[in-house]
N, C-alpha and C positions, 0 to 999 in steps of 0.2 A: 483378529490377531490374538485377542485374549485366549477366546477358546480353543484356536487351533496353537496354542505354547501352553494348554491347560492352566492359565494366569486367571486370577480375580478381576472381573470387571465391574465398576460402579456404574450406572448409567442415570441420569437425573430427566425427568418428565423437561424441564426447563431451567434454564440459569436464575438463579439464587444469589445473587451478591453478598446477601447479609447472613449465608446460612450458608457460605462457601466450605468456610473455613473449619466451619465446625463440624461440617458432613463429611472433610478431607482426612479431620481426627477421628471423627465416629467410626468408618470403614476401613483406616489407616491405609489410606492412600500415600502411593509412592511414587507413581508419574498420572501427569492429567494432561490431557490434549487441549489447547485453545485457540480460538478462530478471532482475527481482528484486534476488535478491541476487549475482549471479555476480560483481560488482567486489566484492563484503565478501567471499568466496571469493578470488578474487585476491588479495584484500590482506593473508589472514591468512599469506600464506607470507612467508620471513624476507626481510628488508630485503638488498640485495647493490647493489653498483657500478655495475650494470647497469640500474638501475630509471628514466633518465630517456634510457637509449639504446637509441631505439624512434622508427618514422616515425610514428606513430599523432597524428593532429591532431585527430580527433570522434570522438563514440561516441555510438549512439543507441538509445533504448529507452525502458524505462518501468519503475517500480519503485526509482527511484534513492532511499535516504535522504540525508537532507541531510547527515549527520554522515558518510556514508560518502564522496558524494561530495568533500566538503572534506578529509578525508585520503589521498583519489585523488589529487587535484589538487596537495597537497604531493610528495607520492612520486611520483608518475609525471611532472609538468612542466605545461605549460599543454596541456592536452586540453578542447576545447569536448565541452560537453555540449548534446546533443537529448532533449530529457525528452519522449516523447507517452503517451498514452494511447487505448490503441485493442486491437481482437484482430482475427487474420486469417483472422475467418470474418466480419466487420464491414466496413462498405462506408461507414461515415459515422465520425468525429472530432468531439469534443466539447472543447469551450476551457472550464476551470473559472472562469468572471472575473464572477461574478455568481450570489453566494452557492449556487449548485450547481446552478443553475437552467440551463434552456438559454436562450438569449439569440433573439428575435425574426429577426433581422437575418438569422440561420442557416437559417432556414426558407426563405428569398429565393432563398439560394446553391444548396441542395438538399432533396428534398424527403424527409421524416421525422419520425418521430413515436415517442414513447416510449410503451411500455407495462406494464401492469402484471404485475410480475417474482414468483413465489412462492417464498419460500427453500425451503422445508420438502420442495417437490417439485422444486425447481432448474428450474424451465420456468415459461412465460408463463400467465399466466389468459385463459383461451378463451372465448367467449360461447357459445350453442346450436346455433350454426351452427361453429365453428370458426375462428372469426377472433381475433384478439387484441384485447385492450381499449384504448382507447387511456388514459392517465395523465391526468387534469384540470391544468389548470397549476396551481393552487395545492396541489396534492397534497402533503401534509408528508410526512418520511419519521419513521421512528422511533428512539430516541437510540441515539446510536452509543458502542460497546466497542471498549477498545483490549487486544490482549494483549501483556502484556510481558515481555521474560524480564533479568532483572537479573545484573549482572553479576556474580563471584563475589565475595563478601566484602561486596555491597551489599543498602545494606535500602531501602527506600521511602517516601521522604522527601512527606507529602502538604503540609504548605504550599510549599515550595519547587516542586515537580510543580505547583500549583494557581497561582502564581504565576508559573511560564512558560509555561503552556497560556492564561490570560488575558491575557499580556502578549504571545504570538506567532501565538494563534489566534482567527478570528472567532466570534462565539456557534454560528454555525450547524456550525463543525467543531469543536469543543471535545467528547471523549469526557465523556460521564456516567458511564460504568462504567469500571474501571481493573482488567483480570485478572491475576494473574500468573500465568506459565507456566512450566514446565523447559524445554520445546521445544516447538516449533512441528514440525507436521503440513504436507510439502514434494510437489508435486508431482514429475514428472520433470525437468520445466521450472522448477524452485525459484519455485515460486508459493504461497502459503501455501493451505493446505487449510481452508476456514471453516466446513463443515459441521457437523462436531461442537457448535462453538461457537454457533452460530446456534440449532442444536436447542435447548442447554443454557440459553443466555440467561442469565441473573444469578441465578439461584435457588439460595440458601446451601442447599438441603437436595441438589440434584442436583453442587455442587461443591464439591469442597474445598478447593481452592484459593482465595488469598486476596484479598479484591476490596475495590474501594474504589471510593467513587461520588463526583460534584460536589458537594460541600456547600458551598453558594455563603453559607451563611451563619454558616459558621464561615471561611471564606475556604480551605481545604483538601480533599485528597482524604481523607476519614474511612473507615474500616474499613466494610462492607459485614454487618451482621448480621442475623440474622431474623427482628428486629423489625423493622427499618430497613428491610426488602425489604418486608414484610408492610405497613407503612405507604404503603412506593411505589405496591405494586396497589393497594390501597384506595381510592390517591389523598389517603390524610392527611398524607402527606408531600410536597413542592412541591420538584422537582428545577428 
């Protein structure tokens, strides 16, 4: 895009946390792209005089947390943010504005269709000829796990968690399952690595790690045990 709007491009061998900011003054840079976590990287180097003398007006990517963004925004000044979602082997953009679904309207603009994705072997389901399937629209997905890794000295608080996931998320994005982690599995591009965790799924006997699920009727995230699991598959227990 740079070359084909004749614009200046900077490009770096590799990210630099401690030599961010200063390579963003050197070239006077004015938007920089970033993947994940690379501003929570940014931000963990020490605070200095320098942190709001920089050209930098937008930054655009995907992966931003909310909590990170909003301590960018303190320290570094007013930097507009471009949140998308997309990959650049993808040729279509998807807007989340209706409950996760793809919106009609989109089909008008270009033509696409979803289909159906296999975790377990990381590729598309095929029919007998080799085509892809295409997804039915009311195709549900199945309850989503969040892993989290807490900070030091902190423990895991499930009504206060259980009361701000009801209070800032709709039913349909609210985690059922609540993992904890020590660390997170990163690619090169600081993408989280989900494989493991997909295979693993919630089953107390393959983790040891400590899990907690939506107990909407205690109003809390409750400890995860296996009986509690053994109930879920069964089905005698109503998440």
């Amino acid at each position: 895009m740079g070359l084909y709007e004749s614009a200046h491009l900077v490009l770096w061998r590799k990210l630099s946390a401690s030599h961010f900011w200063g390579d963003c003054r050197q070239h006077g840079v004015t938007v920089f792209q970033y993947v994940s976590e690379i501003c929570r990287y940014v931000l963990s180097q020490p605070k200095n005089k320098l942190d709001r003398v920089h050209s930098v007006r937008m930054t655009v990517g995907n992966g931003m947390r909310a909590d990170v963004g909003a301590r960018f925004l303190e320290r570094q000044g007013d930097v507009r943010f471009c949140e998308i979602y997309g990959t650049t082997e993808g040729n279509v953009g998807f807007v989340n504005v209706a409950c996760g679904r793809d919106l009609p309207f989109l089909r008008l603009l270009i033509k696409y269709a979803l289909v159906k994705y296999e975790h377990e072997k990381d590729g598309t389901v095929r029919d007998d000829k080799g085509f892809c399937i295409p997804l039915p629209r009311d195709d549900e997905g199945r309850a989503g796990m969040a892993a989290v890794i807490l900070e030091e000295g902190h423990s895991l608080n499930g009504l206060e968690l259980y009361r701000h996931v009801v209070g800032h998320l709709p039913t349909y994005a609210r985690p059922y399952f609540i993992r904890l982690q020590e660390a997170l599995e990163l690619t090169s591009t600081f993408k989280q690595i989900k494989t493991h965790l997909l295979q693993e799924g919630f089953n107390p006997a393959l983790i040891r790690a400590p899990q907690f699920y939506l107990d909407n009727a205690a109003c809390s995230y409750t400890p995860l045990t296996r009986q509690i699991y053994e109930g879920i598959v069964s089905d005698k227990v109503k998440l």
